[in-house]
C-alpha positions as CSV (number, residue, x, y, z in Angstrom):
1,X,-162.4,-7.1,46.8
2,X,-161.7,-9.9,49.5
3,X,-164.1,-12.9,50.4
4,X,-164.4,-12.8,54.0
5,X,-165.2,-15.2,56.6
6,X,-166.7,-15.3,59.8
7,X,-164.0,-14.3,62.2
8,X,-161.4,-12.1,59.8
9,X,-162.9,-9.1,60.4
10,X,-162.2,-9.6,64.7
11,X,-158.9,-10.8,63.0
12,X,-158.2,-7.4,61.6
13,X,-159.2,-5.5,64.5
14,X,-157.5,-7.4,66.9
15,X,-154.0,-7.6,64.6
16,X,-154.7,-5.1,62.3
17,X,-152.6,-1.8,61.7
18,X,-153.4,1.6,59.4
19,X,-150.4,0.0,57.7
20,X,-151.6,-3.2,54.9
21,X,-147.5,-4.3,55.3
22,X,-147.4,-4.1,59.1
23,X,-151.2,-6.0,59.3
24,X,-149.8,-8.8,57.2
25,X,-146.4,-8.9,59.2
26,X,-148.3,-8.9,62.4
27,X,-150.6,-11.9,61.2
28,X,-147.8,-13.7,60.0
29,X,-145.8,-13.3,63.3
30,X,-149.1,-15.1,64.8
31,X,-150.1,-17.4,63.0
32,X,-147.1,-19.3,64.3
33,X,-148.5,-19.3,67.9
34,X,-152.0,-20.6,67.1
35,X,-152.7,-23.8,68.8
36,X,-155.8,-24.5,66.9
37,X,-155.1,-26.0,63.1
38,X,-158.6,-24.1,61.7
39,X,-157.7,-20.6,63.0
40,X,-154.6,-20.8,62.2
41,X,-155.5,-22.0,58.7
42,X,-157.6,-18.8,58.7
43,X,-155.3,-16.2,59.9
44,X,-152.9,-17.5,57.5
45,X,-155.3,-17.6,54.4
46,X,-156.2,-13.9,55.6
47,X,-152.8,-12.8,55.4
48,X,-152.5,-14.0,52.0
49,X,-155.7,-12.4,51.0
50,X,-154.5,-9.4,52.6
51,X,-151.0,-9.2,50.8
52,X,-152.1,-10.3,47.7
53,X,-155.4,-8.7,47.2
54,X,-155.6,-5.3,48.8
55,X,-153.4,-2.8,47.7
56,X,-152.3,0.2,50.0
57,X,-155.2,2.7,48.9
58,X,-158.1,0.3,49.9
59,X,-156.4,-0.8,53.2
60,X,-156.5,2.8,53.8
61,X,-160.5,3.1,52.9
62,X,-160.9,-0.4,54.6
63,X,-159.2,-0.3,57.6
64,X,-160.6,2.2,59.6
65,X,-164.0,0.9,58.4
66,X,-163.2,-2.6,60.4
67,X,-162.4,-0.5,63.8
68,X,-165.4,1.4,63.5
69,X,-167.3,-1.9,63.0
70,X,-165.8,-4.0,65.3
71,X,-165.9,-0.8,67.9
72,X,-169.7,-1.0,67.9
73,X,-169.9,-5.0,67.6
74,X,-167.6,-5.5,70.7
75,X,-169.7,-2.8,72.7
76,X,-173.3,-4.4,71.8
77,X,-172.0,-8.1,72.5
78,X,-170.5,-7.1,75.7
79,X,-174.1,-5.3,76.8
80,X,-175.6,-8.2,75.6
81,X,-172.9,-10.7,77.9
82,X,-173.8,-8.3,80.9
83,X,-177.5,-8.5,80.6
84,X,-177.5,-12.3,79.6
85,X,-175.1,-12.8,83.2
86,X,-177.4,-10.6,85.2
87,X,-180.3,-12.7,84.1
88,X,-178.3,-15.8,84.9
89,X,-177.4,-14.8,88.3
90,X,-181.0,-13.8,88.9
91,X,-182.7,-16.7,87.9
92,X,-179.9,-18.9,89.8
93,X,-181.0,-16.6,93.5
94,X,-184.4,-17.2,92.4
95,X,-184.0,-21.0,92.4
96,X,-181.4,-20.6,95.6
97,X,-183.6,-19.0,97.2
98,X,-186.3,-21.7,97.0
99,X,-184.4,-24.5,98.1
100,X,-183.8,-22.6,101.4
101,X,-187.8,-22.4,102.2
């Protein structure tokens, strides 16, 4: 079993393929574009995890688990962006709205 950290799983679901070869291929191609020294420290220890301790039969159990997760993570935060933006906006008419009295 892999130690995760905050961001791998996004990781996976963003690079991520049914394939464990193709996922660590994809990360590796990557990791050489990453401006920022941290993430790309991450996204390269993550391919290592990936390739060295995840054989082919749990990628296949684990894999699809990630998507599902992510799926429902991605669709809550972006509800939760909207509603936060629409209380923004409202509150910045509000105060607009006062300095025209």
């Amino acid at each position: 079993m892999m130690d995760y950290e905050y961001g791998d799983n996004l990781m996976i679901y963003c690079f991520g393929s049914v394939s464990r070869e193709d996922t660590v291929e994809r990360l590796r191609t990557a990791v050489a574009s990453v401006a920022h020294p941290d993430i790309r420290k991450q996204m390269f220890t993550l391919k290592e995890k990936i390739s060295e301790n995840v054989d082919d039969e749990e990628w296949a159990e684990l894999f699809p688990q990630i998507q599902r997760n992510m799926a429902v993570m991605i669709v809550y935060n972006r509800e939760a962006f909207f509603k936060q933006m629409g209380e923004y906006k409202a509150k910045m008419d509000a105060e607009t709205f006062r300095e025209r009295k």
